[in-house]
Every structure is written in structure tokens, then in C-alpha cells.
N, CA, C and O atoms as a Tinker XYZ file with bonds, in Angstrom:
   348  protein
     1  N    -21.024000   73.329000   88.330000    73     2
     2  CA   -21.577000   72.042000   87.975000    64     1     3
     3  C    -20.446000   71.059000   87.707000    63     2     4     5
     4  O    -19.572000   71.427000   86.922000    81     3
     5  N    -20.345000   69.703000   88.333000    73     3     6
     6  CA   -19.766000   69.013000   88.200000    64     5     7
     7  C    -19.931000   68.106000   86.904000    63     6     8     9
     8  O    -21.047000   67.795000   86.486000    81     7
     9  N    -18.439000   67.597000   86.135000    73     7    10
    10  CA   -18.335000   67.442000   84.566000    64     9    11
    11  C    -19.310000   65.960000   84.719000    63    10    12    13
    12  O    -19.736000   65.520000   85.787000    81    11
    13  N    -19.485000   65.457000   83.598000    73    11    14
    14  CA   -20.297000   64.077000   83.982000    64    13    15
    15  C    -19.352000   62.819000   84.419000    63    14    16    17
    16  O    -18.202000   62.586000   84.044000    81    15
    17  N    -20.124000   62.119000   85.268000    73    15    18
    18  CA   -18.968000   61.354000   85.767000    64    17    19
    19  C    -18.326000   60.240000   84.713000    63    18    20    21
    20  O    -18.851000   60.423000   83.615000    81    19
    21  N    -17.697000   59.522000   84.686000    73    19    22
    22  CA   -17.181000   58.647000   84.011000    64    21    23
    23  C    -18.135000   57.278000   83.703000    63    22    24    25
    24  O    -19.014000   56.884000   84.469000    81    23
    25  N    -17.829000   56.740000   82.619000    73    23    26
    26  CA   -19.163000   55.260000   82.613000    64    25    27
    27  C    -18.025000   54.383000   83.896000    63    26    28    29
    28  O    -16.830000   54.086000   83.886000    81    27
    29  N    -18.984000   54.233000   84.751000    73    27    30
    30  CA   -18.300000   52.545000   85.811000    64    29    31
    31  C    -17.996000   51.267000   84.938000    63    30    32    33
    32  O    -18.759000   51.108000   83.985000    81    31
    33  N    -17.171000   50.491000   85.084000    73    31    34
    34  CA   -17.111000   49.153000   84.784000    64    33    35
    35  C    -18.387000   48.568000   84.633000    63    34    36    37
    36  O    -19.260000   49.026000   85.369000    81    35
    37  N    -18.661000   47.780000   83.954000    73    35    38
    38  CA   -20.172000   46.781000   83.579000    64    37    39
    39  C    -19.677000   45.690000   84.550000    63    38    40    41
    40  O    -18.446000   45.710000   84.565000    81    39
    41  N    -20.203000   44.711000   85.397000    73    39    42
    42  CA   -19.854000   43.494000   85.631000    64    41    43
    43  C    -18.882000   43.010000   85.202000    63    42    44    45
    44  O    -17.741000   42.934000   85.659000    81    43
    45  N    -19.495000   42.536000   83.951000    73    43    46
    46  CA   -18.419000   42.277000   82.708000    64    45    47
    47  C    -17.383000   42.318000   82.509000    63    46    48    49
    48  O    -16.735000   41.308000   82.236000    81    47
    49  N    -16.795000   43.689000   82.591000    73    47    50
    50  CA   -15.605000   44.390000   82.290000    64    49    51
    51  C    -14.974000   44.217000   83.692000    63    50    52    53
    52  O    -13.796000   43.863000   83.720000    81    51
    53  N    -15.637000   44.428000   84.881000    73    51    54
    54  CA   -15.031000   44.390000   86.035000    64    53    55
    55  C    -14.120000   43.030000   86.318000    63    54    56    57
    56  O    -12.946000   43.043000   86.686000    81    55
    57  N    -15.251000   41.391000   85.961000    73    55    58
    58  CA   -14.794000   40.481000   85.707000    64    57    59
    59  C    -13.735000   39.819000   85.161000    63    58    60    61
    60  O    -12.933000   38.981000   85.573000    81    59
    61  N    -14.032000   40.732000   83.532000    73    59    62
    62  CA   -12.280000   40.348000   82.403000    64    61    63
    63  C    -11.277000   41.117000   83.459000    63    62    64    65
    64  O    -10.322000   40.414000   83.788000    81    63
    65  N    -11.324000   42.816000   84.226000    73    63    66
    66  CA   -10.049000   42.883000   84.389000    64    65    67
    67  C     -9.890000   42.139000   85.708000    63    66    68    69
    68  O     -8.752000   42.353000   86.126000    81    67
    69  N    -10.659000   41.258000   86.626000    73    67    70
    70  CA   -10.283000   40.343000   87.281000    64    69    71
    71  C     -9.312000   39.671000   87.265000    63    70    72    73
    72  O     -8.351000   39.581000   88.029000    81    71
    73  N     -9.758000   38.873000   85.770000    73    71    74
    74  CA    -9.070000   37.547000   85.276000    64    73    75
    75  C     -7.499000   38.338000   84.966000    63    74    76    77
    76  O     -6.552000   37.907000   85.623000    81    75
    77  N     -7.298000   39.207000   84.212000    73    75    78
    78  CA    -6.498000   39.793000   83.340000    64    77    79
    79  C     -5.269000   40.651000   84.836000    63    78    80    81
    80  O     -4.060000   40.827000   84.684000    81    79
    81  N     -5.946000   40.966000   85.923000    73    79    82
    82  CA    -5.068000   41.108000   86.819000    64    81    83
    83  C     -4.615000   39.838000   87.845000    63    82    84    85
    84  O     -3.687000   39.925000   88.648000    81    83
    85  N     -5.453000   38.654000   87.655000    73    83    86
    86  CA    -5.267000   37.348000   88.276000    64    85    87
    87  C     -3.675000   37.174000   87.337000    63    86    88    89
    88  O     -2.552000   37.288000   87.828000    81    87
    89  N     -3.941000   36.936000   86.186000    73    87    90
    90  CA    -2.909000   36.540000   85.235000    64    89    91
    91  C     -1.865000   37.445000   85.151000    63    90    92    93
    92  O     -0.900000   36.736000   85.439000    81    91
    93  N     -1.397000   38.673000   84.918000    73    91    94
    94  CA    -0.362000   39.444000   84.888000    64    93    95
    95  C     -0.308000   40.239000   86.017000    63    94    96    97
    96  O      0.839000   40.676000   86.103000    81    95
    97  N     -1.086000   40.685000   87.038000    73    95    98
    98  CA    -0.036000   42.289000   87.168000    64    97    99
    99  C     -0.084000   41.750000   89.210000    63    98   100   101
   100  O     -0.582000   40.672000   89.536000    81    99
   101  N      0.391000   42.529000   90.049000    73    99   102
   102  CA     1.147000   42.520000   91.591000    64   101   103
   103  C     -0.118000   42.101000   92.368000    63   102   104   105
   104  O      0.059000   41.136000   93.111000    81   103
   105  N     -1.534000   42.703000   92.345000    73   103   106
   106  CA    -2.753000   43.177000   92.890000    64   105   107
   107  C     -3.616000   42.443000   92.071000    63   106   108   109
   108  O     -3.702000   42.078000   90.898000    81   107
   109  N     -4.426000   42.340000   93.482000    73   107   110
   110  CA    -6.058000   41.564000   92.613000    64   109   111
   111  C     -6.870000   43.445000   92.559000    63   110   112   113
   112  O     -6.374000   44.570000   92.610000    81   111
   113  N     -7.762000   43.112000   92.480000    73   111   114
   114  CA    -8.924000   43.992000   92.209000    64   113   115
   115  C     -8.807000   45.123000   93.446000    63   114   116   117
   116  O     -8.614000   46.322000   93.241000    81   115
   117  N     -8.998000   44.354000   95.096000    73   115   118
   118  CA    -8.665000   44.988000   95.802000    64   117   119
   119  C     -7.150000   45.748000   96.029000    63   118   120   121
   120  O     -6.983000   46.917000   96.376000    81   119
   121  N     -6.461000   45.083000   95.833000    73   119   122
   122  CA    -5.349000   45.795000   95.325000    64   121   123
   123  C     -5.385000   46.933000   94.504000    63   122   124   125
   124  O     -5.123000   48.050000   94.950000    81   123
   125  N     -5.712000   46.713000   93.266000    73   123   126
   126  CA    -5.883000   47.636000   92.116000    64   125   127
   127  C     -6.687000   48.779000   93.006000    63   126   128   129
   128  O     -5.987000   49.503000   93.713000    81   127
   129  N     -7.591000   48.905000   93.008000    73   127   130
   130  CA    -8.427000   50.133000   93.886000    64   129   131
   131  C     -7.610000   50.945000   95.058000    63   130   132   133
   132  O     -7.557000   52.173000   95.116000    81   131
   133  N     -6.918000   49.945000   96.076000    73   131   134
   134  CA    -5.927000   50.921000   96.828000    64   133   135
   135  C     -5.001000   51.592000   96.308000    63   134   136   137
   136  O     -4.851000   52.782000   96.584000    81   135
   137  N     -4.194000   50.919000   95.435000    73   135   138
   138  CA    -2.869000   51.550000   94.494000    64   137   139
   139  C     -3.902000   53.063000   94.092000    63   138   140   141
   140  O     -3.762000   54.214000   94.505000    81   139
   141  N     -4.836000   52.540000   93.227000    73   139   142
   142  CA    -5.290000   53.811000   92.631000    64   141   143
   143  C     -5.861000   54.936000   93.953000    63   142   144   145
   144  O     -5.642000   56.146000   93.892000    81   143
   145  N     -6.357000   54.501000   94.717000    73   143   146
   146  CA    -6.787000   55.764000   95.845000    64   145   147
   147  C     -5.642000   56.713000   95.874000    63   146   148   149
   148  O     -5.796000   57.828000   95.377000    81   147
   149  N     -4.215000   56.288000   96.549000    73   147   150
   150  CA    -3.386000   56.467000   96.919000    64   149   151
   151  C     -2.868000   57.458000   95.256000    63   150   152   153
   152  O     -2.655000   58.668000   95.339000    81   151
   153  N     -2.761000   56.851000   94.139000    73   151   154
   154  CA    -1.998000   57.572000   93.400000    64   153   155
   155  C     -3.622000   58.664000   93.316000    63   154   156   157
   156  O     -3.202000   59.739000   93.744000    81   155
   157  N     -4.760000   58.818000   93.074000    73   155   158
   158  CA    -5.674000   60.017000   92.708000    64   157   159
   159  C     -5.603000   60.850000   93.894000    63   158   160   161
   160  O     -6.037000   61.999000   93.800000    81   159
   161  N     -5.046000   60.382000   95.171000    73   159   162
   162  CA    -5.109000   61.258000   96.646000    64   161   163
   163  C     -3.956000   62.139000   96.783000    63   162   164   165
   164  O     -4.010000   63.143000   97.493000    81   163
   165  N     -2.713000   61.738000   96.003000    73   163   166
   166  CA    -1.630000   61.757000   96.330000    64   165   167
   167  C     -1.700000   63.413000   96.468000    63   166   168   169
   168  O     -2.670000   64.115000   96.182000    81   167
   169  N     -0.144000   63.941000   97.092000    73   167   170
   170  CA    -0.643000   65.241000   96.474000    64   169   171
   171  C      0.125000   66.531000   95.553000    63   170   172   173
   172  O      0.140000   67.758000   95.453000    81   171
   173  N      0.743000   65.273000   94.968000    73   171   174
   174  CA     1.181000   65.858000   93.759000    64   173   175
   175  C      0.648000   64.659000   92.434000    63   174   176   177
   176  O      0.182000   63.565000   92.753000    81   175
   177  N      0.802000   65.059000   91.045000    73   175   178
   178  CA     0.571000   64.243000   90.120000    64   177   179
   179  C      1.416000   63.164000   90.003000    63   178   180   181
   180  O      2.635000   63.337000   89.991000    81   179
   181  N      0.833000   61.873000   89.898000    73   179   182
   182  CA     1.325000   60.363000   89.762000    64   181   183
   183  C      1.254000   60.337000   88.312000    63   182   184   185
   184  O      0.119000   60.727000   88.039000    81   183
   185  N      1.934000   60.058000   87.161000    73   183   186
   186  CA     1.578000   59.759000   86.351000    64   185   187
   187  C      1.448000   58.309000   85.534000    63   186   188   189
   188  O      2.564000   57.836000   85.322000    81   187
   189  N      0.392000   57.518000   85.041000    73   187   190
   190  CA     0.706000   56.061000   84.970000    64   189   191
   191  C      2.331000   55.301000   84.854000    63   190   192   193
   192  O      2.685000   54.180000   85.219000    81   191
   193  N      3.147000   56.454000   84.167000    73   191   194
   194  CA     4.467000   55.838000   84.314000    64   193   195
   195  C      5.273000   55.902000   85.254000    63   194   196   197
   196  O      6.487000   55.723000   85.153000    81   195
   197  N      4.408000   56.278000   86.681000    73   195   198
   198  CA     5.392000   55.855000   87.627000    64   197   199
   199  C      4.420000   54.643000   88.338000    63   198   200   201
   200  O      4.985000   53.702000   88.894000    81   199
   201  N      3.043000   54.708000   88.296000    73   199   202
   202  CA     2.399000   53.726000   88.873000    64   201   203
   203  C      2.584000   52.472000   88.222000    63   202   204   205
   204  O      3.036000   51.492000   88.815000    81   203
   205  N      2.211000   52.471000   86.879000    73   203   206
   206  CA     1.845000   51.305000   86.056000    64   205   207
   207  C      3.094000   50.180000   86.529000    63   206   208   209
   208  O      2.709000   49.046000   86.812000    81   207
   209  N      4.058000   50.375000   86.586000    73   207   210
   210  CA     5.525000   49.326000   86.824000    64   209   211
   211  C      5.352000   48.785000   87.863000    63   210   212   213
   212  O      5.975000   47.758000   88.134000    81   211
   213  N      4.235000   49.475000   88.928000    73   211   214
   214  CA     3.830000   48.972000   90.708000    64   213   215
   215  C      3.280000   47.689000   90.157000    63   214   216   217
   216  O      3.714000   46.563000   90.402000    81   215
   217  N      2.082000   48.060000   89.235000    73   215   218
   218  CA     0.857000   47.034000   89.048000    64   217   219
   219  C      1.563000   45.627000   88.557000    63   218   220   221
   220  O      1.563000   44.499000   89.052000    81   219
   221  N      2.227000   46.236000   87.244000    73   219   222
   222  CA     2.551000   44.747000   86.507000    64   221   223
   223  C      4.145000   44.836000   86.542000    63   222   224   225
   224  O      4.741000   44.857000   85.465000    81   223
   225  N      4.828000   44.887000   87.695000    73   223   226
   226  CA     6.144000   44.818000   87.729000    64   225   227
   227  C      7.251000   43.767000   86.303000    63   226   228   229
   228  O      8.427000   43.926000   85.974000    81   227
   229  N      6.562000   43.107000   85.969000    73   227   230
   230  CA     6.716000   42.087000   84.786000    64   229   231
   231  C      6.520000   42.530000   83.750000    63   230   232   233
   232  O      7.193000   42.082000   82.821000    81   231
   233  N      5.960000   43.125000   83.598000    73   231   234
   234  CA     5.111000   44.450000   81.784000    64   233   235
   235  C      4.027000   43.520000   81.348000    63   234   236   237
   236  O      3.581000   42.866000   82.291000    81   235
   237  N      3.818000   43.425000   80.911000    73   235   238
   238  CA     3.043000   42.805000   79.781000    64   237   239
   239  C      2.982000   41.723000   78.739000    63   238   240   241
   240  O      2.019000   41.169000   78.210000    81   239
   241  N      4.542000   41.546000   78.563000    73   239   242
   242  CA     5.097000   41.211000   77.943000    64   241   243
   243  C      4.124000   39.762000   77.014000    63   242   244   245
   244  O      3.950000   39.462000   75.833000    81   243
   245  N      3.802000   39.333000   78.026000    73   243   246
   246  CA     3.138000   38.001000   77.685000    64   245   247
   247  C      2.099000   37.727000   77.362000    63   246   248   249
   248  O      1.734000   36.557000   77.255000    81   247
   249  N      1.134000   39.039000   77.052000    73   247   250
   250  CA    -0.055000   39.248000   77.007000    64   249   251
   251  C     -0.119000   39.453000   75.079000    63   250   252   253
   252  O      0.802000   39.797000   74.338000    81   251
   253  N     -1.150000   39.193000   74.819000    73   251   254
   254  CA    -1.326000   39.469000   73.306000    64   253   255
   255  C     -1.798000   40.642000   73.302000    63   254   256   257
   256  O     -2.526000   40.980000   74.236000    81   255
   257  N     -1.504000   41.534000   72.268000    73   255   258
   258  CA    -2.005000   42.826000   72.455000    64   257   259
   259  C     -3.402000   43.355000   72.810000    63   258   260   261
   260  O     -3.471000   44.445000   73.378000    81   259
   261  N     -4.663000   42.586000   72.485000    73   259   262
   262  CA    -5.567000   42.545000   72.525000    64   261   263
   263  C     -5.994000   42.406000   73.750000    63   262   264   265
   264  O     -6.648000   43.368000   74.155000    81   263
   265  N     -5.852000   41.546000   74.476000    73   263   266
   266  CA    -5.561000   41.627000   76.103000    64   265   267
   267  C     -5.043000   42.547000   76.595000    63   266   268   269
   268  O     -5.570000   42.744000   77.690000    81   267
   269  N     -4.090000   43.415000   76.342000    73   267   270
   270  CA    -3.048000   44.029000   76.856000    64   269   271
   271  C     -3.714000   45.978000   76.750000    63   270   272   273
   272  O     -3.603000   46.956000   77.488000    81   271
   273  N     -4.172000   45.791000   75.832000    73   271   274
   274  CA    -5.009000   47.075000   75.394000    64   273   275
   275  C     -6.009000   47.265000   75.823000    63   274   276   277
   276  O     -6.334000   48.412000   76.132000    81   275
   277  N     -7.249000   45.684000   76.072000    73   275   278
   278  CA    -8.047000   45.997000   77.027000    64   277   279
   279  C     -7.612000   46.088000   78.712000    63   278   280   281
   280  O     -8.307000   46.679000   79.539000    81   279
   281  N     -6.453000   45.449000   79.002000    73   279   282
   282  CA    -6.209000   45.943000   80.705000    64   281   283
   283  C     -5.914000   47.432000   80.558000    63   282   284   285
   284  O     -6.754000   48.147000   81.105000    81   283
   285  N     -5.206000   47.878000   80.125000    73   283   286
   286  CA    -4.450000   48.972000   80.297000    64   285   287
   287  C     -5.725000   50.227000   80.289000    63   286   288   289
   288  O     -5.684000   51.199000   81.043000    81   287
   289  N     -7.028000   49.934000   79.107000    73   287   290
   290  CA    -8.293000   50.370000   79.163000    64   289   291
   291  C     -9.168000   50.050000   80.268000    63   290   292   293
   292  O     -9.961000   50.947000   80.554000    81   291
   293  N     -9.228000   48.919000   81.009000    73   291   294
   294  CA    -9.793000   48.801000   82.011000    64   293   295
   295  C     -9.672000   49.523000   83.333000    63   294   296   297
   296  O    -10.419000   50.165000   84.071000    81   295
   297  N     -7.904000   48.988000   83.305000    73   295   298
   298  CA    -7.277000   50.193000   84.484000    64   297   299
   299  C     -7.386000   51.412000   84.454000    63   298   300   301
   300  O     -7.483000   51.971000   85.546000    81   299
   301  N     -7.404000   52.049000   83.512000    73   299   302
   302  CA    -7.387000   53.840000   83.140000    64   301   303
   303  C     -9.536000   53.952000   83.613000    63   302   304   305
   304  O    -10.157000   54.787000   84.271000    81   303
   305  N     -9.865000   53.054000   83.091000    73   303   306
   306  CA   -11.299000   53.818000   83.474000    64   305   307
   307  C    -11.606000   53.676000   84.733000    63   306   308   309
   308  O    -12.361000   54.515000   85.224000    81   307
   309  N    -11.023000   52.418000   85.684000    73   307   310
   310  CA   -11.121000   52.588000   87.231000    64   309   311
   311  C    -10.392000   53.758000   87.569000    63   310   312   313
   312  O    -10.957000   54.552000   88.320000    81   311
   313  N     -9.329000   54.004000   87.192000    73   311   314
   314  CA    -8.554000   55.354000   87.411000    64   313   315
   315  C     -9.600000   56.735000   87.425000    63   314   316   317
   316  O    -10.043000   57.448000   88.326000    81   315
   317  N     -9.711000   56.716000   86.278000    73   315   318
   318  CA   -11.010000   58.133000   85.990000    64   317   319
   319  C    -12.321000   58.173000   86.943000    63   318   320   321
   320  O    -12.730000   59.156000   87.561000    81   319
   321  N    -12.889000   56.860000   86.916000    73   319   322
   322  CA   -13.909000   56.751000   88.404000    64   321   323
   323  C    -13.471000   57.424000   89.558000    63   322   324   325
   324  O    -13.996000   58.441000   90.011000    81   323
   325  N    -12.410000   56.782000   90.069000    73   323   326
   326  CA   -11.839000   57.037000   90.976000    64   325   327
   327  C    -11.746000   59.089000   91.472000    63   326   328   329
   328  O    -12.288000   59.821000   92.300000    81   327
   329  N    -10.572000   59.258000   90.187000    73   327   330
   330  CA   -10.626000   60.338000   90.133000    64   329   331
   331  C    -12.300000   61.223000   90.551000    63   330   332   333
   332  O    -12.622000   62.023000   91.429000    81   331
   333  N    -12.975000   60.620000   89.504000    73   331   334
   334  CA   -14.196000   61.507000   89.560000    64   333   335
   335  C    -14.668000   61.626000   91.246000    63   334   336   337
   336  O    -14.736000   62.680000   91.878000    81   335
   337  N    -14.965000   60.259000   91.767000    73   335   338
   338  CA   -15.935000   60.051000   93.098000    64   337   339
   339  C    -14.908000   60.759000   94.505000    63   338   340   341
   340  O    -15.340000   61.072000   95.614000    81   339
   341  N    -13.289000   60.880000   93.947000    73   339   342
   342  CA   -13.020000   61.809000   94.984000    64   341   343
   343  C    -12.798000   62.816000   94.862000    63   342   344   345
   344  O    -12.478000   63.255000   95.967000    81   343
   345  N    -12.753000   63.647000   94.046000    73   343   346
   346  CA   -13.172000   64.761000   93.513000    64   345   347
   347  C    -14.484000   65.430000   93.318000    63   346   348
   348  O    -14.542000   66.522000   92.754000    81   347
């Protein structure tokens, strides 16, 4: 039996990390989704600290933490989707 899948993004959430990858990081949305195929396909383990520096080559830096905690949460749960639906 397969584990339960992960909750998907709400609209919502899909939207903020829109904006929040418009404003800081390399990739829009479509972007974001290929990077991640590629690192959940790969075929050895990627771990965010070799991906994450792809996304927001700049860091964060400029982001208030609150922002910064929800991207990094946004990205990790497209990650886990991901994971799940190709797996």
C-alpha cells in the first residue's frame, strides 16, 4: 500500500509561491517543477543543498523571514508531491 500522498498546494499557496518566485529565485513556477522533476528523477540523491543555490542563486537574503520560511515551505511541499506522483 502506497503511504498517503502529500496535501497539493491550495490555489492560494500555489499563487504566493508564484509571486515569491517572481521576486527572488532563477525560475517561474514552470521552471520550479522542471528543476524539481529532474532533481526527484535523478538517480542518485539531490539534496536541497545542492539544488536550492540553482533556484535562488542570490539566497534570500532580501526576503523577511516570514516570506522566506514560507518559500522554502512551499518549495519542499512541491518537492514531496512530486516525489510522491513519481513514485
Amino acid at each position: 500500500m502506497l503511504p498517503a500522498s502529500p496535501v497539493a498546494l491550495s490555489d492560494d499557496e500555489f499563487d504566493r509561491l508564484a509571486g515569491l518566485l517572481d521576486d527572488y529565485a532563477a525560475f517561474d513556477n514552470d521552471g520550479l517543477l522542471g528543476l524539481l522533476h529532474a532533481v526527484v528523477v535523478a538517480p542518485g540523491l539531490v539534496p536541497p543543498s545542492a539544488w536550492f543555490p540553482v533556484l535562488v542563486p542570490e539566497g534570500l537574503g532580501e526576503c523577511d523571514a516570514a516570506s522566506a520560511g514560507d518559500f522554502i515551505s512551499l518549495v519542499m511541499c512541491q518537492c514531496r508531491c512530486i516525489l510522491h506522483l513519481v513514485n
